[in-house]
N, CA, C and O of each residue as an XYZ file, in Angstrom:
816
protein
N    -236.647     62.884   -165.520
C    -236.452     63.537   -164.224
C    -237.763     63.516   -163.440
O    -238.812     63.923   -163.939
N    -237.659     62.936   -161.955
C    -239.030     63.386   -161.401
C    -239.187     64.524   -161.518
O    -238.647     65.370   -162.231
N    -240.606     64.583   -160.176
C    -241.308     66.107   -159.796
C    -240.333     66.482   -158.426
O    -240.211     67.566   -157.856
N    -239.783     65.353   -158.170
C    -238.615     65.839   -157.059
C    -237.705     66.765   -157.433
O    -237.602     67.986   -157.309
N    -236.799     65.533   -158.124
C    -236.183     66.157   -158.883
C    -235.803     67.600   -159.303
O    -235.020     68.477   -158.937
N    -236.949     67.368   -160.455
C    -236.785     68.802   -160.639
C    -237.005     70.464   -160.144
O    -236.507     71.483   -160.623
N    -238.053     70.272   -158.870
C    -238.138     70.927   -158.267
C    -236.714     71.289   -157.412
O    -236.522     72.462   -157.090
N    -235.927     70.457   -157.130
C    -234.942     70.355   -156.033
C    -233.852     71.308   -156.991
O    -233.151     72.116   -156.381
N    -233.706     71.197   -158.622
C    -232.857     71.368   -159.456
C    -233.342     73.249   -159.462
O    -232.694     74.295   -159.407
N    -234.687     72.929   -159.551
C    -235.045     74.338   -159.796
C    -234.540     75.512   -158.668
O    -233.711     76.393   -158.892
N    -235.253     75.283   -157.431
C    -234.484     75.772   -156.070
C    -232.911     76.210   -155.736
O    -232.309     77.190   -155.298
N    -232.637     74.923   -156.197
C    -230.796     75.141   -155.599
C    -230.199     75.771   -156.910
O    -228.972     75.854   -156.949
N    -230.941     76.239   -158.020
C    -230.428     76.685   -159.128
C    -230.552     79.029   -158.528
O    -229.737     79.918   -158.775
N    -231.741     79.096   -157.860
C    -231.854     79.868   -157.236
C    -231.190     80.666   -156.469
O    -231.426     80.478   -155.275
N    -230.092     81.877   -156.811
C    -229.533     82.388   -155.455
C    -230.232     82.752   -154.747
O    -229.710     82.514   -153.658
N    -231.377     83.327   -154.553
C    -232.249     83.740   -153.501
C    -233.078     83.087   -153.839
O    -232.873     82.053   -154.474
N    -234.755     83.697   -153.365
C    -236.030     83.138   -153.859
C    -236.159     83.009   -155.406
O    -235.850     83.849   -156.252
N    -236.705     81.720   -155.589
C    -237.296     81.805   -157.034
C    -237.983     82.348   -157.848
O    -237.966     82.632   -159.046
N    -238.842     82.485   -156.652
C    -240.432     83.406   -156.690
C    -240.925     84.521   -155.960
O    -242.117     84.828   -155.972
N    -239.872     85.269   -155.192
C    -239.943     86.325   -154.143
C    -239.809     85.593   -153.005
O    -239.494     84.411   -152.867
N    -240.180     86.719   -151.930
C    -240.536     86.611   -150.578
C    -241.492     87.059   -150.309
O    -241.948     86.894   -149.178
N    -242.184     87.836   -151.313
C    -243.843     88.745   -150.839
C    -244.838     87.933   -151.413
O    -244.634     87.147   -152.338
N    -245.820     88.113   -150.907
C    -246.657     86.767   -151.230
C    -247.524     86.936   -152.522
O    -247.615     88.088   -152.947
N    -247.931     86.313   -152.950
C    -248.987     86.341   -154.520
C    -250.058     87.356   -154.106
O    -250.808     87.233   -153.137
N    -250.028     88.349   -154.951
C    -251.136     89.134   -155.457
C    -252.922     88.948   -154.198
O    -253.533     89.419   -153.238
N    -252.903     87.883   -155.270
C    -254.217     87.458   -154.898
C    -254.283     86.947   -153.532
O    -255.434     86.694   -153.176
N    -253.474     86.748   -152.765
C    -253.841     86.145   -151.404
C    -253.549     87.222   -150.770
O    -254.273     87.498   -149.814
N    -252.297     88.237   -151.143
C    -252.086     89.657   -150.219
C    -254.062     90.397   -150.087
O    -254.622     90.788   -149.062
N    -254.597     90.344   -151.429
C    -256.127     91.172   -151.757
C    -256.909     90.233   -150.602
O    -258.031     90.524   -150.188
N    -256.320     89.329   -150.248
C    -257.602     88.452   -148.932
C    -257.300     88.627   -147.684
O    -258.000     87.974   -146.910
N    -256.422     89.348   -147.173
C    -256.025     89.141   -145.977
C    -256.951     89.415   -145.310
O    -256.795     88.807   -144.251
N    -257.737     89.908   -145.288
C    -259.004     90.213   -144.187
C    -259.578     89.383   -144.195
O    -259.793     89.061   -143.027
N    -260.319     88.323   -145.287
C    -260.129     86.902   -145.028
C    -259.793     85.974   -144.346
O    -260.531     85.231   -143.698
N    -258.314     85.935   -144.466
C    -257.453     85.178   -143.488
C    -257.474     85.493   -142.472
O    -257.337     84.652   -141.583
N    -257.694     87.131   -142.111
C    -257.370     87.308   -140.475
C    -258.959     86.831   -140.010
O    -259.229     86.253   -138.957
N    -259.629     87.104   -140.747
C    -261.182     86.629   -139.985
C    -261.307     85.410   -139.122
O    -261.846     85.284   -138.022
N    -260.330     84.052   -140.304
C    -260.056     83.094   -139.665
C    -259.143     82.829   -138.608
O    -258.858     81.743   -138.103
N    -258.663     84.132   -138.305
C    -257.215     83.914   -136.982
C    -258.187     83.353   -135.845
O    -259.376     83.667   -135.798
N    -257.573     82.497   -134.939
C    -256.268     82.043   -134.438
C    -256.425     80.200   -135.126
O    -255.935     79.189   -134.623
N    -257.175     80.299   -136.244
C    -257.462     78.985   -136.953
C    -256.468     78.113   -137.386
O    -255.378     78.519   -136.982
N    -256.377     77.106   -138.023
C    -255.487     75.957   -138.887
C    -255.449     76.472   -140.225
O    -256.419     76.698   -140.949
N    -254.212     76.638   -140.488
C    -254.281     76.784   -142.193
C    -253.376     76.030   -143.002
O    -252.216     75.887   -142.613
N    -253.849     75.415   -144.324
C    -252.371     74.683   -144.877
C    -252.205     75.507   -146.266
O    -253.103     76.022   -146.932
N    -251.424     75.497   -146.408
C    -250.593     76.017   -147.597
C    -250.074     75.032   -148.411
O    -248.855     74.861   -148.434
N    -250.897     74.282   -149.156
C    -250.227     73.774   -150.123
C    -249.434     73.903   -151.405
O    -249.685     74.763   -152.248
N    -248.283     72.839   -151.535
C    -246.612     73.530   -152.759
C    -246.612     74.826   -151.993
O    -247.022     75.801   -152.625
N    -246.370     74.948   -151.210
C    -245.798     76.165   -150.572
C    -244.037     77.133   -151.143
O    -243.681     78.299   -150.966
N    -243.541     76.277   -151.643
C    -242.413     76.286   -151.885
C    -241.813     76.879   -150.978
O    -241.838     76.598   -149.780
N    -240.918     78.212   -151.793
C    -239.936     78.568   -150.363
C    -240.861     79.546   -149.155
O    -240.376     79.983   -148.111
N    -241.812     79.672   -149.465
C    -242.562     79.700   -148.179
C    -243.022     81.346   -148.244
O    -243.209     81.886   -147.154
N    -243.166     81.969   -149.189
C    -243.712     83.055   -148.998
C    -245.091     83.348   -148.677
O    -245.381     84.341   -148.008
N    -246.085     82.423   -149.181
C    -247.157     82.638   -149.025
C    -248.161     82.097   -147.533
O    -249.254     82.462   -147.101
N    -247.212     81.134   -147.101
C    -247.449     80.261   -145.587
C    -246.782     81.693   -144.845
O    -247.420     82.276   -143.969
N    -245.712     82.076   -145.210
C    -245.122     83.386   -144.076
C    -246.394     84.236   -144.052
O    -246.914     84.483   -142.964
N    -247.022     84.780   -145.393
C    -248.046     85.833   -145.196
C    -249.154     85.487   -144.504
O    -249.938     86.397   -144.235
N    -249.405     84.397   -144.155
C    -250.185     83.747   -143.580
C    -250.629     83.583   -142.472
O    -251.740     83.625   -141.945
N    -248.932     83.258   -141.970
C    -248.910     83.399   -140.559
C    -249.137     84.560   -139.711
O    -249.895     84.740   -138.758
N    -247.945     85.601   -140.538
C    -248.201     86.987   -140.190
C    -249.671     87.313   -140.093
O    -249.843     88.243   -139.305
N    -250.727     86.887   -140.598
C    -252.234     87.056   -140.157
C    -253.180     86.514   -138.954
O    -254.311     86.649   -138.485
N    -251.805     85.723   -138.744
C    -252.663     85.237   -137.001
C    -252.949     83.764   -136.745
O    -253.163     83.234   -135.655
N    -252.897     82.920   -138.549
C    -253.083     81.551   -138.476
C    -251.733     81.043   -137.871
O    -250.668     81.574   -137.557
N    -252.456     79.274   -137.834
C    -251.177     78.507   -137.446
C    -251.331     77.762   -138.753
O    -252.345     77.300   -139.277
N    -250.028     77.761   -139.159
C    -249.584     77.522   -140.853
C    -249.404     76.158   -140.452
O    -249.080     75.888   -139.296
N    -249.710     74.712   -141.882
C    -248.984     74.400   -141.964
C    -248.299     74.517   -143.438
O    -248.961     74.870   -144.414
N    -246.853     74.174   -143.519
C    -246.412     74.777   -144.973
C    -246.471     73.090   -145.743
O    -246.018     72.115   -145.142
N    -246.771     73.040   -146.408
C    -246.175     71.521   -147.309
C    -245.613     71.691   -148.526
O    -246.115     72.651   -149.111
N    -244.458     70.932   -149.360
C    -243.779     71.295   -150.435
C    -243.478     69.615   -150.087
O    -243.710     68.983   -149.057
N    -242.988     69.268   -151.128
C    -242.272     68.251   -152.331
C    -240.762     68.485   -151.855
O    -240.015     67.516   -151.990
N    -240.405     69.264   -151.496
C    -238.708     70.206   -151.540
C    -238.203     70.270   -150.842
O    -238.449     71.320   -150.249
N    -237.197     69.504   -150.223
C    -236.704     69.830   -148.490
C    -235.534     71.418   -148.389
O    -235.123     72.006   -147.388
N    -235.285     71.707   -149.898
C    -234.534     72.779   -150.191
C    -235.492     74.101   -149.841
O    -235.343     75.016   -149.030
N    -236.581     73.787   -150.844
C    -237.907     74.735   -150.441
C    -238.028     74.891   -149.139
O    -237.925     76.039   -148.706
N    -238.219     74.034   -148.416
C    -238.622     73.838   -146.828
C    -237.314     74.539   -146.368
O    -237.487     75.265   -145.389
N    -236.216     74.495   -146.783
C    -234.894     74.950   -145.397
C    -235.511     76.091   -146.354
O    -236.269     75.421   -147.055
N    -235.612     77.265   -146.738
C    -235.687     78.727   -147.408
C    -236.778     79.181   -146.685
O    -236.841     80.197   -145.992
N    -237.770     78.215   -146.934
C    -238.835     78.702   -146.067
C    -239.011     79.132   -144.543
O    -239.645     80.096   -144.115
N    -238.204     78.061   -143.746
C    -238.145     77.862   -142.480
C    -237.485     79.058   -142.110
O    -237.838     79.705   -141.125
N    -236.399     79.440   -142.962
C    -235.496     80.612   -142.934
C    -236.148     82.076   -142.964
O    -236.004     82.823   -141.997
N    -236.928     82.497   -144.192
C    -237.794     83.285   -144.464
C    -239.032     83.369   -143.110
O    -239.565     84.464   -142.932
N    -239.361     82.407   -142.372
C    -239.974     82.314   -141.112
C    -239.325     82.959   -139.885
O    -239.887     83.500   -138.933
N    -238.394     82.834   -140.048
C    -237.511     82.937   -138.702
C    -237.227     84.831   -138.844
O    -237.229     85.598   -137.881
N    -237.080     85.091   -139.806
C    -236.572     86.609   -140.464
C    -237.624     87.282   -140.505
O    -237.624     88.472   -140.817
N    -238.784     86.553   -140.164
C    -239.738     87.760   -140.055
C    -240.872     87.101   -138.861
O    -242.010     86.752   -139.178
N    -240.577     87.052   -138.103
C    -240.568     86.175   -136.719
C    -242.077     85.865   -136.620
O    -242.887     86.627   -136.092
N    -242.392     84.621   -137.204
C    -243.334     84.041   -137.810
C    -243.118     82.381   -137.081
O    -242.178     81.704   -137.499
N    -243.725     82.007   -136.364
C    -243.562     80.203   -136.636
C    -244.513     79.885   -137.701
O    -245.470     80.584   -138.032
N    -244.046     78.409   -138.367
C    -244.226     78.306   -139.255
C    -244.203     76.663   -139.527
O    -243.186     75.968   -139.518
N    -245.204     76.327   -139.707
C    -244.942     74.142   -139.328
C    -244.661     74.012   -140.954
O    -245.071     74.544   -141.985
N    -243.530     72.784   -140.491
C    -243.513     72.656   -142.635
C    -243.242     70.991   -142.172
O    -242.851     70.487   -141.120
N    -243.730     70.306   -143.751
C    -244.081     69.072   -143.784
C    -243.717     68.668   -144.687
O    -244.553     69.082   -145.490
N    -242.562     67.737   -145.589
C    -242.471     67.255   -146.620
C    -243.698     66.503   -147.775
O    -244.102     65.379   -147.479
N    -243.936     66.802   -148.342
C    -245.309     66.064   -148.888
C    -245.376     65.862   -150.766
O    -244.791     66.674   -151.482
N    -245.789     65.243   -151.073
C    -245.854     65.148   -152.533
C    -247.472     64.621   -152.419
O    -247.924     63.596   -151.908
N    -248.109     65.675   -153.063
C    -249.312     66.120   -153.056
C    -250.099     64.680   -153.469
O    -250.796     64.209   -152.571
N    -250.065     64.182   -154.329
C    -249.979     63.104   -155.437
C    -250.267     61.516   -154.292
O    -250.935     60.496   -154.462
N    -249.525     61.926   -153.337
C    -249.288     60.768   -152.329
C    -250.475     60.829   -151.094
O    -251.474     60.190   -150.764
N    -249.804     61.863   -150.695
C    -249.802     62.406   -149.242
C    -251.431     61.806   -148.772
O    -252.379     61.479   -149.487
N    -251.266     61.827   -147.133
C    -252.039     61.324   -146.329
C    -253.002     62.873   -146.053
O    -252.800     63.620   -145.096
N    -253.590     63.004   -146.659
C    -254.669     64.161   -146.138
C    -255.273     64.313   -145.222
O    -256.209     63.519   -145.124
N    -255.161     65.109   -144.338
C    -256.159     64.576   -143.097
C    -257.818     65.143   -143.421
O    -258.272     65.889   -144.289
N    -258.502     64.328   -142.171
C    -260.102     64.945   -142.859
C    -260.573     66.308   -141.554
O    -260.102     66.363   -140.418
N    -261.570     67.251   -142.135
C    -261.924     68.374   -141.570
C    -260.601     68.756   -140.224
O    -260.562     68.680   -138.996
N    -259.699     69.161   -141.276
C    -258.586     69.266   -140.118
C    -258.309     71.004   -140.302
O    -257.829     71.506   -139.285
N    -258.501     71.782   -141.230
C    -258.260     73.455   -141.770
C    -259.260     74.365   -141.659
O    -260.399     74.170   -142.083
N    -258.900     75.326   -141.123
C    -259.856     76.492   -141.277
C    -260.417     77.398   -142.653
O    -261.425     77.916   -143.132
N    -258.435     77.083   -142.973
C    -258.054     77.946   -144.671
C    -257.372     77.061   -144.848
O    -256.570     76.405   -144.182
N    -257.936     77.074   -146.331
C    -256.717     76.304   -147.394
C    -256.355     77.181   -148.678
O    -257.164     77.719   -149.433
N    -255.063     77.204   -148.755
C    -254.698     78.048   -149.781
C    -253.290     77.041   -150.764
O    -252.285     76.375   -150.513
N    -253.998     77.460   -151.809
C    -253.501     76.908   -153.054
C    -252.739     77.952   -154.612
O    -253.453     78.423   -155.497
N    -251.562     78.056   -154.578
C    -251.052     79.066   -155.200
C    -250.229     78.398   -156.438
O    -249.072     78.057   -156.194
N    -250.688     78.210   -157.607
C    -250.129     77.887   -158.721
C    -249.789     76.581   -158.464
O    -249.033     76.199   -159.358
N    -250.063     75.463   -157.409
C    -249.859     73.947   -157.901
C    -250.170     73.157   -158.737
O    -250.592     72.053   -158.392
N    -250.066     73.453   -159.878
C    -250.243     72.814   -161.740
C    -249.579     72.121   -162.041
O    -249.518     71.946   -163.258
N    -248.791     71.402   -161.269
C    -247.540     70.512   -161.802
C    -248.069     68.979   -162.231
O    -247.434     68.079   -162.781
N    -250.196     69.025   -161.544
C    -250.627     67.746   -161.830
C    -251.717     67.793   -162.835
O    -252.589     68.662   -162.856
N    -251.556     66.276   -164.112
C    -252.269     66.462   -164.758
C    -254.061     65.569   -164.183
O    -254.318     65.105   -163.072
N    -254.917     65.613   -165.352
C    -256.139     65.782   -164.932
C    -256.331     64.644   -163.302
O    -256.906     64.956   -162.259
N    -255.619     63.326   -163.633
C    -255.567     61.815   -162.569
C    -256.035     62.688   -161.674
O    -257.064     63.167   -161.198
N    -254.276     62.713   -161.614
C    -253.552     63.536   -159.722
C    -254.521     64.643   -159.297
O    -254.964     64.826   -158.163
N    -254.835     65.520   -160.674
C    -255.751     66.637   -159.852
C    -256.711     66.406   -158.850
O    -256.848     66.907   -157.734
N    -257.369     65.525   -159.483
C    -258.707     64.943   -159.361
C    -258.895     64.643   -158.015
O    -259.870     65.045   -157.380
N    -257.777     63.777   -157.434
C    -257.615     63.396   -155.754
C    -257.251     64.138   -155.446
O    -257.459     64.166   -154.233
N    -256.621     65.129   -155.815
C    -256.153     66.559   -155.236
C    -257.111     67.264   -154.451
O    -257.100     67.547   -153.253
N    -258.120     67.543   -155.545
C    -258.890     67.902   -155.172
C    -259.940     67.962   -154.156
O    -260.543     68.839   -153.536
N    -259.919     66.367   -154.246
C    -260.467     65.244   -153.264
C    -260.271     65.609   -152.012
O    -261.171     65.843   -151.206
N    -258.855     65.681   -151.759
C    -257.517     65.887   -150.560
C    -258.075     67.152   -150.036
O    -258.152     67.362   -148.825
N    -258.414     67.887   -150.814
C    -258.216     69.411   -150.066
C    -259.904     69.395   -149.779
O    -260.137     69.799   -148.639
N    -261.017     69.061   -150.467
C    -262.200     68.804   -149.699
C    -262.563     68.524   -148.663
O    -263.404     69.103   -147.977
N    -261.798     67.340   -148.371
C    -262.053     66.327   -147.490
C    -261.168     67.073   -146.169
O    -261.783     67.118   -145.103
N    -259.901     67.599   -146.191
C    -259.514     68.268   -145.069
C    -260.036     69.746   -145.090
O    -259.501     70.376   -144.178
N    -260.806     70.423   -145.747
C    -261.538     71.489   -145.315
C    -262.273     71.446   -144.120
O    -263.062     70.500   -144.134
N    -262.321     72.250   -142.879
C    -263.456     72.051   -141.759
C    -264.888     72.711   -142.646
O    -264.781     73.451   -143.624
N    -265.822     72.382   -142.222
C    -267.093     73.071   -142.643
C    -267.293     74.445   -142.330
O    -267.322     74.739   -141.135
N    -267.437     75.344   -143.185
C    -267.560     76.521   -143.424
C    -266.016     77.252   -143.384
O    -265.680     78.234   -142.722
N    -265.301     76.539   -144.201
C    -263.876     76.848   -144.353
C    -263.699     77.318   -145.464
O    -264.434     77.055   -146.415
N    -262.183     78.483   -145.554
C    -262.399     78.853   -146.494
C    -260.954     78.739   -147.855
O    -259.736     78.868   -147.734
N    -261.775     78.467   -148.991
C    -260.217     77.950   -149.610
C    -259.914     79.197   -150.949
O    -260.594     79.915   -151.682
N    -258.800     78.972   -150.757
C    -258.294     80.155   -152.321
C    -257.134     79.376   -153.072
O    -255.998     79.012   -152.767
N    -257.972     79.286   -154.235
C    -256.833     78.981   -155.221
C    -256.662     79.777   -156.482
O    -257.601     79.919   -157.265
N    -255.278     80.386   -156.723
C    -255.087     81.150   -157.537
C    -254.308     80.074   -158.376
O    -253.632     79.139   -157.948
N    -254.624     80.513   -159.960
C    -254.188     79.611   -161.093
C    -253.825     80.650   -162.692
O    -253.979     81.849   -162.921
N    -253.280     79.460   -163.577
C    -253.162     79.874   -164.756
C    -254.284     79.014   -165.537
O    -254.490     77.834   -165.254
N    -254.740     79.459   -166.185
C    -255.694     79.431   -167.600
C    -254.958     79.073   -168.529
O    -253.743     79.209   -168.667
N    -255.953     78.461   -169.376
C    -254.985     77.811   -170.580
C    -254.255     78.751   -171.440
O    -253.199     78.621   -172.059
N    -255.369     80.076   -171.288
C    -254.798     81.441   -172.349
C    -252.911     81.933   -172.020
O    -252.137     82.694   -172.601
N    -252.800     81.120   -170.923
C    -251.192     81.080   -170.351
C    -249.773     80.383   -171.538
O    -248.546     80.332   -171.617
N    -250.825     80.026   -172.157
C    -249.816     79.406   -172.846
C    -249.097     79.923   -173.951
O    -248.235     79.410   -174.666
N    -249.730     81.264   -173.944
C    -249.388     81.970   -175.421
C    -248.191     82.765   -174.968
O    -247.189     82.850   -175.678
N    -248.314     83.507   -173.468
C    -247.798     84.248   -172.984
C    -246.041     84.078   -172.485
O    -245.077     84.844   -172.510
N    -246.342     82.103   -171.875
C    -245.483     81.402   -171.704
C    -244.461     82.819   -170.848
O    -243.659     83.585   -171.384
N    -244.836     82.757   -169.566
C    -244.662     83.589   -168.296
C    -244.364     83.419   -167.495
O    -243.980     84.167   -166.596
N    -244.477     82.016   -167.596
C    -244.394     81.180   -166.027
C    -245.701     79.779   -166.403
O    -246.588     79.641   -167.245
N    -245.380     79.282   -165.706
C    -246.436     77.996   -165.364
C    -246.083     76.911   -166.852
O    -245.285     77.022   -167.783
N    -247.191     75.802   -166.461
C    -246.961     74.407   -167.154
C    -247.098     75.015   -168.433
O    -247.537     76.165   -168.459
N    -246.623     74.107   -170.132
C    -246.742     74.274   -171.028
C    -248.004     73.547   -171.721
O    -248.617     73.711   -172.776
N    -248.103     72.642   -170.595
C    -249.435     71.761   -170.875
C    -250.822     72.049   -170.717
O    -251.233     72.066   -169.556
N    -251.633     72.281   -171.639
C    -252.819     72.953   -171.214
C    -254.015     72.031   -170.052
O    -255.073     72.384   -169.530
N    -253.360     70.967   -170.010
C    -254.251     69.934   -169.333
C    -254.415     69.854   -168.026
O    -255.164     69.192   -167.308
N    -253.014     71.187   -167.702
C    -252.789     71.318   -166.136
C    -253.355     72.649   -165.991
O    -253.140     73.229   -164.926
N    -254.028     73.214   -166.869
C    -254.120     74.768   -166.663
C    -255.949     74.629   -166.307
O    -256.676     73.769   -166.805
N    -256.337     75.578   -165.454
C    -257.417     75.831   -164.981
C    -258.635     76.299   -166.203
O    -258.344     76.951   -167.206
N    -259.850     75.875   -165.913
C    -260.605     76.691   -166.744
C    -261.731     76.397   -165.377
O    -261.965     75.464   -164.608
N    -262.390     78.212   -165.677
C    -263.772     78.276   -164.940
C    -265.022     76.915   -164.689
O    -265.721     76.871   -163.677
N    -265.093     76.000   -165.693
C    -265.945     74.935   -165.999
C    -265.748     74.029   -164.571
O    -266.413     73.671   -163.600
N    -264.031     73.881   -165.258
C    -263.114     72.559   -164.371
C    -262.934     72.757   -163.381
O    -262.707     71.712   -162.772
N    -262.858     74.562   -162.117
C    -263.185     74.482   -160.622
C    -264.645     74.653   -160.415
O    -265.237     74.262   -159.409
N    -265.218     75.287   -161.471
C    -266.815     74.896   -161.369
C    -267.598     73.303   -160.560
O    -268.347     73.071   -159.611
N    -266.891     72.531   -161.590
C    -267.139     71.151   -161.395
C    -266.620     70.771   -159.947
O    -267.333     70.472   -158.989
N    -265.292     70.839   -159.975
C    -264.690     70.326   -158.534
C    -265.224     70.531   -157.476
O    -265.225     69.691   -156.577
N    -265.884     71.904   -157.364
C    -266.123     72.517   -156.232
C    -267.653     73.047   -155.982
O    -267.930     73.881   -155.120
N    -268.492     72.513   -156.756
C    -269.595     72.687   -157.172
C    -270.649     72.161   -155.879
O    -271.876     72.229   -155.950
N    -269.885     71.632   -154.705
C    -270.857     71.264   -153.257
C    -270.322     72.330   -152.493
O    -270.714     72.101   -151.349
N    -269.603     73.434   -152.484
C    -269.691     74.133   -151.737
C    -270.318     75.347   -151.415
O    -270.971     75.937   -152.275
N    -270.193     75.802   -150.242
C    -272.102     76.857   -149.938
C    -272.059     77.898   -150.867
O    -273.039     78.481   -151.329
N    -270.815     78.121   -151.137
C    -270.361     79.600   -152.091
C    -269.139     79.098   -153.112
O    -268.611     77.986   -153.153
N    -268.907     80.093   -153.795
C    -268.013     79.860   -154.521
C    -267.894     80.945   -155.713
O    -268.756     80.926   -156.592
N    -267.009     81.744   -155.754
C    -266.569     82.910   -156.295
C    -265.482     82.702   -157.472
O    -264.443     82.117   -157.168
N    -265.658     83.134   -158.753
C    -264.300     82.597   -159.441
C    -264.248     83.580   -160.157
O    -265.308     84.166   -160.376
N    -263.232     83.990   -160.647
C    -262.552     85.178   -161.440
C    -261.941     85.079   -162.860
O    -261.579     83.925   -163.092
N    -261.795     85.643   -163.527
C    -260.783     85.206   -164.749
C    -260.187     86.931   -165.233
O    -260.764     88.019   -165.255
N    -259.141     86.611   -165.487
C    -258.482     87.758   -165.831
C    -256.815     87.808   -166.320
O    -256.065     86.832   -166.303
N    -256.481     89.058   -166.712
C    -254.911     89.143   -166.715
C    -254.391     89.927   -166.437
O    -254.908     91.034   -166.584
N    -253.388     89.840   -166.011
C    -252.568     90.586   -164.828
C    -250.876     90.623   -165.248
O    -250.136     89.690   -165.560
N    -250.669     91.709   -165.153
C    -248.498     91.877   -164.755
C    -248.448     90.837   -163.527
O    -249.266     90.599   -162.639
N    -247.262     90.344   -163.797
C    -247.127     89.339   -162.955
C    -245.667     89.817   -162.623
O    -244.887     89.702   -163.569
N    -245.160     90.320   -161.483
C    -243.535     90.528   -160.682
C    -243.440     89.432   -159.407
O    -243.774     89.940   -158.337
N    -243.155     88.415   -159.356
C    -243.144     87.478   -158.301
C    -241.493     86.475   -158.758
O    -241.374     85.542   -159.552
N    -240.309     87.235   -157.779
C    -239.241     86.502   -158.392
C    -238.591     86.955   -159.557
O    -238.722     88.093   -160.007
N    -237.724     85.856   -160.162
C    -237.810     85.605   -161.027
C    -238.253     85.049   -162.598
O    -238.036     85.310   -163.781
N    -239.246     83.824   -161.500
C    -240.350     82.711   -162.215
C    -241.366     83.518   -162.447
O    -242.033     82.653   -163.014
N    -241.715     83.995   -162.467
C    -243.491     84.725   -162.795
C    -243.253     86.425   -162.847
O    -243.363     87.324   -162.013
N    -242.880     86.362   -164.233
C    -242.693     87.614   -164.863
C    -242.797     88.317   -166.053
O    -241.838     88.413   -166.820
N    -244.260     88.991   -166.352
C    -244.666     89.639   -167.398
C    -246.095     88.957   -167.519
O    -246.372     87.997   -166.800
N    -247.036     89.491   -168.480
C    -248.377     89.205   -168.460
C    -248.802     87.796   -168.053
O    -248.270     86.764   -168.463
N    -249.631     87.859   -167.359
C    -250.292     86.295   -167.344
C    -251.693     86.002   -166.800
O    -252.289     86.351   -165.781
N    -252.079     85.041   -168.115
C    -253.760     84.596   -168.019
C    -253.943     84.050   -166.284
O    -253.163     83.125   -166.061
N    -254.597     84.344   -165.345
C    -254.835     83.903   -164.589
C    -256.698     83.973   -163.703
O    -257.627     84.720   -164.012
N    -256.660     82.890   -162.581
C    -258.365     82.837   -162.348
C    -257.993     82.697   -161.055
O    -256.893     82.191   -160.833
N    -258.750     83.074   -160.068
C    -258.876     83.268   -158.643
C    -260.103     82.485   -158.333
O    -261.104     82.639   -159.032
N    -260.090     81.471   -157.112
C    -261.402     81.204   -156.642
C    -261.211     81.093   -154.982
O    -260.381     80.508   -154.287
N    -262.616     82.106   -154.611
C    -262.880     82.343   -153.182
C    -263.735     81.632   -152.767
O    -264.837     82.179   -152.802
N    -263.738     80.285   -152.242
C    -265.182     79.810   -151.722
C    -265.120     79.132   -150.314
O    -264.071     79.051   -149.675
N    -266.158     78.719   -149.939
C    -266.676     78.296   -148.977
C    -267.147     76.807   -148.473
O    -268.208     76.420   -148.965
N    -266.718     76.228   -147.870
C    -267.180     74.247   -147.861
C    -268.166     74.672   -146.842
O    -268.911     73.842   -146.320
């Protein structure tokens, strides 16, 4: 099965959200953050059904949402409209996609682990390279210690974050803040009960 695929299987398996409608933890704790950057560019990457691009918007940015999921994308667009938010969404498979360069104010990244070390790697690349200078990015993740808990996220430890491995990635930017910890996790259905997770706040 692809990453289409199964994402598409996962969604329409969904009577409502998969994962809520309120946004992750860790990006609700930044909003002063985000609003700092209002009336800026922000992308939301794997956005899925769009909770975290909605919280986003609601802060004053102009979102764009991207997902893999055109199912994701109609929930999202929906979830936009219901809480009277515009909201730009873009089909994209991360893996592929045409990145643009210094095009974001904020970039926010919420559990996209679905790639192993390759894909990360340009991933990573991707979201550098469209950072504007002195932009600011958050990515919240699972740790390998996730795997015991098996809570949510990949089973593969090769996709799971360690302090070292955004150390490395992100190691040219002016700042860079990283966290490690564990947390109750209520988001949905998908992300529920303890889970190893790491936060990083930094700066290009």
């Amino acid at each position: 099965m692809s990453e289409l695929e199964r994402w598409q299987q996962r969604f329409a398996s969904a009577p409502g959200y998969l994962f809520g409608t309120a946004p992750n933890a860790f990006l609700h704790g930044k909003a002063d953050l985000l609003k700092a950057k209002a009336p800026g560019r922000a992308l939301a990457i794997a956005d899925g059904e769009g909770r975290n691009g909605v919280f986003m918007a609601e802060q004053s940015l102009d979102v764009l949402s991207v997902d893999i999921s055109p199912i994701a994308q109609d929930k999202a667009r929906k979830l936009a409209k219901e809480r009277g938010v515009a909201l730009r969404t873009e089909l994209a498979d991360l893996s592929t996609w045409a990145w643009p360069t210094a095009a974001f104010d904020v970039i926010v990244g919420i559990f996209f682990q679905f790639s192993g070390p390759s894909d990360r790697a340009s991933i990573f690349t991707g979201i550098k390279n469209a950072l504007k200078p002195g932009g600011l990015l958050l990515i919240h993740g699972y740790r390998p210690e996730q795997v015991k808990y098996g809570t949510g996220g990949p089973s593969d430890p090769a996709r799971l974050y360690t302090r070292k491995l955004l150390e490395d990635a992100f190691s040219d930017f002016a700042s860079l803040e990283i966290t490690e910890h564990d947390d109750m996790m209520s988001e949905g259905t998908a992300h529920v009960g303890m889970a190893a997770v790491i936060d990083l706040v930094g700066r290009k």
